[in-house]
C-alpha positions as CSV (number, residue, x, y, z in Angstrom):
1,X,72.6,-91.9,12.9
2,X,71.6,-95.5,12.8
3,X,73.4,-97.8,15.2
4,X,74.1,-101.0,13.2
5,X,72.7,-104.2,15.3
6,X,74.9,-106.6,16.4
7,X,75.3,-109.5,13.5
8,X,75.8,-113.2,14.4
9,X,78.4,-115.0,12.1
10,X,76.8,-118.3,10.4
11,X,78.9,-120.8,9.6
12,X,78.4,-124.5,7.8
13,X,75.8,-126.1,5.5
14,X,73.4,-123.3,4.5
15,X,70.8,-124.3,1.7
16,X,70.3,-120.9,-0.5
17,X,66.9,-122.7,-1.7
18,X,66.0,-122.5,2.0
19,X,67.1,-120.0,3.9
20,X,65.1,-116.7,4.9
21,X,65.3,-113.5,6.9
22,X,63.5,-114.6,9.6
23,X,62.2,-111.3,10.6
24,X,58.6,-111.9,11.3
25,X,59.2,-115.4,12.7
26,X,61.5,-114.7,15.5
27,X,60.4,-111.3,16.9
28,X,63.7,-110.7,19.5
29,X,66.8,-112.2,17.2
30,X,67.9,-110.0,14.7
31,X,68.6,-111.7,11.5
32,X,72.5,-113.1,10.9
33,X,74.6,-112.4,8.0
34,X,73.7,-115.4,6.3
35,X,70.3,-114.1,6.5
36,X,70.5,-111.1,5.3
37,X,73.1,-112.0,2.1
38,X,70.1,-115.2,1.3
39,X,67.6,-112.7,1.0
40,X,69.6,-110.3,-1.2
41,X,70.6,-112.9,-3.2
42,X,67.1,-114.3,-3.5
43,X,65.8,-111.1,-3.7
44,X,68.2,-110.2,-6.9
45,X,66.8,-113.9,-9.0
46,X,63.4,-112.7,-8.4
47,X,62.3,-114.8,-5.6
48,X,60.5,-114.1,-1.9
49,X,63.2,-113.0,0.3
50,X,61.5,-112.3,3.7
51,X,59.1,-114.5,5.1
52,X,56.9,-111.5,5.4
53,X,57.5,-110.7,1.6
54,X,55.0,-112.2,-0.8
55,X,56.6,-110.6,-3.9
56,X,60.1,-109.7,-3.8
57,X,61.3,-106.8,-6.1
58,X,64.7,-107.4,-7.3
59,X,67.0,-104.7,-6.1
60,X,68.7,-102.6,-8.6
61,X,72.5,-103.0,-9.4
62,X,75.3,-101.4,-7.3
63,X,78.0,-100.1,-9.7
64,X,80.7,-101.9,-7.6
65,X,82.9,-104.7,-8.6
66,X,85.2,-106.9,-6.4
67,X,88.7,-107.6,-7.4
68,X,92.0,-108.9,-5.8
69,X,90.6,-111.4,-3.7
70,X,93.4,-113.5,-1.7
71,X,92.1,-115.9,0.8
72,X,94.9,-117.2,3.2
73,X,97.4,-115.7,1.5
74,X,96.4,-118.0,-1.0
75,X,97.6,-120.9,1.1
76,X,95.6,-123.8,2.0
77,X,93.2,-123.5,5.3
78,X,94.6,-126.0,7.4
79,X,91.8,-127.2,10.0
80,X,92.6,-129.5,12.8
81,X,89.4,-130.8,15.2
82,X,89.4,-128.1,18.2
83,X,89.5,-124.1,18.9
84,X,88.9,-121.8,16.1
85,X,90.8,-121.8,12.8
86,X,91.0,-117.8,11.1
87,X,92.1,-117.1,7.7
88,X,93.1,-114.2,6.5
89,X,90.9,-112.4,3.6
90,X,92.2,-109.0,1.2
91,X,90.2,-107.7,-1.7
92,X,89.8,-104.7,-3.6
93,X,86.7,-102.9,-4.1
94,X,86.0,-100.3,-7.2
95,X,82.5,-98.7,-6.9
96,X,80.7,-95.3,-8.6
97,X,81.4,-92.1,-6.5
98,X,78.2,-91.8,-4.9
99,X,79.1,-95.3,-2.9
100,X,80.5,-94.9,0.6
101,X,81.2,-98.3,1.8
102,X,81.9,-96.4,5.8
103,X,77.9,-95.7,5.5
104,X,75.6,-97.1,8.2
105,X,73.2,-98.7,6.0
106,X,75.9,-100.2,3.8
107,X,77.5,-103.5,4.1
108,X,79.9,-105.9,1.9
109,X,81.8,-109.0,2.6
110,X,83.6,-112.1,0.8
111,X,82.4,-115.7,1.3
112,X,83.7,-119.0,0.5
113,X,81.2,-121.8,-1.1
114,X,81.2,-124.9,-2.7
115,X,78.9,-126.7,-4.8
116,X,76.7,-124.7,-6.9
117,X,76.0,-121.1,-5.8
118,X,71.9,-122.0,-6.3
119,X,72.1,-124.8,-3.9
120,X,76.0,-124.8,-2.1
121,X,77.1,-128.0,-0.2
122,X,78.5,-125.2,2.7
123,X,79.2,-121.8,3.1
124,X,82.2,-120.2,4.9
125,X,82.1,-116.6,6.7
126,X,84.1,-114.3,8.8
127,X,82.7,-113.9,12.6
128,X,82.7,-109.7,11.3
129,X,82.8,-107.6,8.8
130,X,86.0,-106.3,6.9
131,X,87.4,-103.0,7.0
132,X,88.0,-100.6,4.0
133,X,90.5,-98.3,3.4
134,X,89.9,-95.8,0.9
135,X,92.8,-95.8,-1.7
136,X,90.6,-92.7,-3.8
137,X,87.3,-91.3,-4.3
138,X,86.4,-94.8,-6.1
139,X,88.5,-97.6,-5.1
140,X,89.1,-99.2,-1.6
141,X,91.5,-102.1,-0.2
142,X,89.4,-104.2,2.2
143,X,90.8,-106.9,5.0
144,X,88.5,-109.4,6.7
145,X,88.3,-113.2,7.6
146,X,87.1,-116.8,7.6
147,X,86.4,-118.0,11.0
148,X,86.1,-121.9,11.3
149,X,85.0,-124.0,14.4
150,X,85.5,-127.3,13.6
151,X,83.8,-128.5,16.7
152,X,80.6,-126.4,16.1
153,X,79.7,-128.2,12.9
154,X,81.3,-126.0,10.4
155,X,82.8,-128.6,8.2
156,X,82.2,-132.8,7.1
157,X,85.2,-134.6,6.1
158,X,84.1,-134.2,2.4
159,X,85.3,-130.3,2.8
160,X,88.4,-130.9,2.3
161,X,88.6,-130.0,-1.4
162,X,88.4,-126.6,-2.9
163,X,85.8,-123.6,-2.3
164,X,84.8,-120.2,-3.9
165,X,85.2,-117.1,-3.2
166,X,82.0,-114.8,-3.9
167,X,81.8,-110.8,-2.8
168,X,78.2,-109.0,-2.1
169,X,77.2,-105.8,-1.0
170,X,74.5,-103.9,-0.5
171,X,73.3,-100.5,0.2
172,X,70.1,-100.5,2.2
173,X,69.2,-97.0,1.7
174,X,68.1,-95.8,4.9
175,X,66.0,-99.1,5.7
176,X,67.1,-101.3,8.1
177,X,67.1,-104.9,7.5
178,X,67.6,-105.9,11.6
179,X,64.2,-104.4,12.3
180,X,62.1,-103.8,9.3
181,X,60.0,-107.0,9.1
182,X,59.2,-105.9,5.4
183,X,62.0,-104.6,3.1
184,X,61.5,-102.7,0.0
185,X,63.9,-104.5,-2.7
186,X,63.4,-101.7,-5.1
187,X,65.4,-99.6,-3.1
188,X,68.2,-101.6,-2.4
189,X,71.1,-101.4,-4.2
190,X,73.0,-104.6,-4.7
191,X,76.1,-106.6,-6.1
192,X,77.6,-110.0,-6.2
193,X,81.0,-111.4,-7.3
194,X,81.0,-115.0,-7.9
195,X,84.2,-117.2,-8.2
196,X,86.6,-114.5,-7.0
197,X,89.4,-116.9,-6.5
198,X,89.7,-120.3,-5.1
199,X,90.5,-121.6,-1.8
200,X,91.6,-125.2,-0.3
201,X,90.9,-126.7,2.7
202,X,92.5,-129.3,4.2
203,X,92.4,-132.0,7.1
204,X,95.5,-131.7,9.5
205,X,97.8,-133.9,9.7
206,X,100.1,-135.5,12.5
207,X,103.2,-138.0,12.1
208,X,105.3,-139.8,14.7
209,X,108.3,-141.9,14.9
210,X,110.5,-143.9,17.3
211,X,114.0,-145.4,16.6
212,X,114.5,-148.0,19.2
213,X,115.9,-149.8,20.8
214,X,118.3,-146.9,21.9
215,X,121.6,-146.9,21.9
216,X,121.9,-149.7,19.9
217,X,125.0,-152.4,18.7
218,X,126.4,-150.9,15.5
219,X,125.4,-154.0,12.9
220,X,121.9,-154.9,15.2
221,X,118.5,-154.3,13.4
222,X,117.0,-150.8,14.6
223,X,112.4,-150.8,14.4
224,X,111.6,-147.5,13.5
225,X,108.0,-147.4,14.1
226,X,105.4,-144.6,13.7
227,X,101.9,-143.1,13.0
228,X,100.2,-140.8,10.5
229,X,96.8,-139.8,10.9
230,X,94.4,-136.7,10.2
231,X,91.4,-134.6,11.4
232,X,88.0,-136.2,11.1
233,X,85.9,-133.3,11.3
234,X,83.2,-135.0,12.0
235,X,83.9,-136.7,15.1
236,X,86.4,-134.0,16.1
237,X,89.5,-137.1,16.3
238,X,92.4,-138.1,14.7
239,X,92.4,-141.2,12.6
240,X,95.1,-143.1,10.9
241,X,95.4,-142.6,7.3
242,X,95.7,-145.8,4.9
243,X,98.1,-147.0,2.8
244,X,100.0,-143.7,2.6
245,X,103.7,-143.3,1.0
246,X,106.0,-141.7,3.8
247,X,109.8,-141.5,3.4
248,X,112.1,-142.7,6.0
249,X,115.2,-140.3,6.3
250,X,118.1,-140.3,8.3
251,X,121.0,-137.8,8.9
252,X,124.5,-138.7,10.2
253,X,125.5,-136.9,13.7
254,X,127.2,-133.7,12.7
255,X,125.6,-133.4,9.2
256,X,122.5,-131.6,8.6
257,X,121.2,-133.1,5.4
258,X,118.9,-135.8,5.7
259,X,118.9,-138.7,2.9
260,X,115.6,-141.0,1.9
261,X,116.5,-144.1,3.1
262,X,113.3,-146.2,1.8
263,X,109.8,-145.6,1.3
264,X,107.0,-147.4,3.2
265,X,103.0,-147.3,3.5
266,X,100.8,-146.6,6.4
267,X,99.0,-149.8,7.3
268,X,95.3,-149.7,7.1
269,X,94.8,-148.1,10.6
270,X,98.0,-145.1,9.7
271,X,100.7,-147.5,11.5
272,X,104.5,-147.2,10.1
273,X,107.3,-150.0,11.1
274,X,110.5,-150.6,9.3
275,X,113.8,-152.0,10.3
276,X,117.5,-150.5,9.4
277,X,121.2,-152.0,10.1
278,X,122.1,-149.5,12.7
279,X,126.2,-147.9,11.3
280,X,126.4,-145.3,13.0
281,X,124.7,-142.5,15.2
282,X,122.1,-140.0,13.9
283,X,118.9,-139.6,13.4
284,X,116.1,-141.2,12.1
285,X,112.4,-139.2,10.6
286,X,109.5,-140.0,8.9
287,X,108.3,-137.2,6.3
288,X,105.1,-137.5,4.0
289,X,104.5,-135.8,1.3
290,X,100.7,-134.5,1.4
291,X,97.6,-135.2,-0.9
292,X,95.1,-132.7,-2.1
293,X,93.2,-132.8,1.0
294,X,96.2,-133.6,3.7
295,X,99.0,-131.8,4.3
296,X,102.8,-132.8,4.2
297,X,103.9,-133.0,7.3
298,X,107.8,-134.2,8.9
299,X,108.5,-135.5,12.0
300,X,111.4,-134.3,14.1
301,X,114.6,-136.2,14.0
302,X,114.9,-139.0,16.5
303,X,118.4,-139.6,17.7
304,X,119.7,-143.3,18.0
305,X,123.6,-143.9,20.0
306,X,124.8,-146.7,18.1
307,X,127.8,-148.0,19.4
């Protein structure tokens, strides 16, 4: 039995118009899994798939659809600007009887994309592939991820919007595409599932406050200042985010409800600073609401003694 090589995950900007197996360029490094679904998908449009490919058949079609898809349990991917963000990934695959997805020389996966699928502004992919569990003869539940690393170049700030889902699998059929400089298409068996479902990425978000001064005369003016701000994913900081709505809210000592007691924007550079007549103790928070590409986020209560 075939031992599968070892596949590196790719992540970030990857032209389809571009990208090839790189099998008889770089003699010692197996080709990744974004190799490997570029030339397939090449491959299947009739173009050269392997830079030692003049002609590339086109494979034939894999009786096997994708179904179910739910990325992040269908929440947004909230990515901040360090360590490694992982989002969960389900589908449901329904394939012909002869298919067995646990075979050495077969492999599937879901992707996320955006921009067109001929020419995508970046491509999202898990660090492995899923795992199947046969439901019957014909059907299987599958569980992988997206793996994100902010800091490695993954994402640009214009990310933050929504992506597509696409499934692909192939059946290699006994040749193997980590070695075999020259792949026969013919013999390949092959299937795509575009716009599966949609996923949304956002920037995180961070807010602050301070209540002071603290404890305070009951009638003096209390400053209540604060910051909101967001991941820049391409500089790997947090900025201040402009001219933002974000609720001030208090709640009385001993209550836990807490009431809008104005609304105020971020300044140009995220900065929050409002005053209040200070009656009597409790707590003071900042909460905003989110945007398409931010999430809401709500400070904890800050807890001013007036007396």
């Amino acid at each position: 039995m075939r031992i599968r090589a070892t596949v590196a995950a790719v992540s970030g900007a990857l032209a389809l118009s571009a990208l090839a197996v790189p099998a008889a360029n770089a003699a010692d490094s197996a080709p990744s899994k974004a190799d490997l679904f570029q030339a397939a998908h090449r491959a299947a449009a009739g173009k050269t798939a392997f830079t030692g490919s003049t002609t590339a058949a086109a494979p034939y079609a894999l009786d096997l659809k994708f179904s179910g898809v739910s990325v992040n349990n269908g929440k947004p991917i909230v990515v901040g600007t360090t360590g490694k963000v992982t989002a969960p990934v389900s589908f449901r695959v329904t394939h012909a009887a002869d298919i067995d997805l646990s075979a050495e020389d077969f492999e599937l996966d879901v992707l996320l994309y955006r921009g067109s699928l001929s020419n995508p502004t970046n491509i999202l992919w898990g660090d492995n592939w899923p795992t199947c569990t046969n439901v019957s003869a014909t059907v299987a539940n599958c569980k992988n991820t997206i793996d994100i690393r902010p800091t490695d170049g993954d994402l640009s700030n214009s990310d933050a919007t929504g992506f597509k889902a696409l499934g692909y699998a192939y059946d290699w059929n006994d040749q193997d595409p980590y070695t075999d400089d020259d792949i026969d298409w013919s013999k390949v068996g092959y299937a795509e599932g575009d716009a599966l479902t949609l996923a949304k990425l956002q920037r995180a978000s961070k807010l602050t406050v301070n209540a002071a001064p603290e404890p305070v005369r009951k009638g003096a003016t209390i400053t209540v200042t604060g910051k909101l701000s967001r991941a820049n994913w391409e500089d790997y900081q947090y900025h201040g985010y402009s001219t933002q709505p974000v609720k001030l809210q208090f709640r009385k000592k001993g209550s836990s409800t807490y009431t809008t007691v104005k609304t105020i924007k971020t300044s140009t550079t995220g900065a929050l600073k409002t005053t209040v007549k200070a009656t009597v103790d409790g707590y003071f928070r900042y909460s905003f609401a989110g945007t398409s590409t931010t999430p809401a986020v709500t400070t904890a209560g800050d807890f001013v003694d007036v007396r």
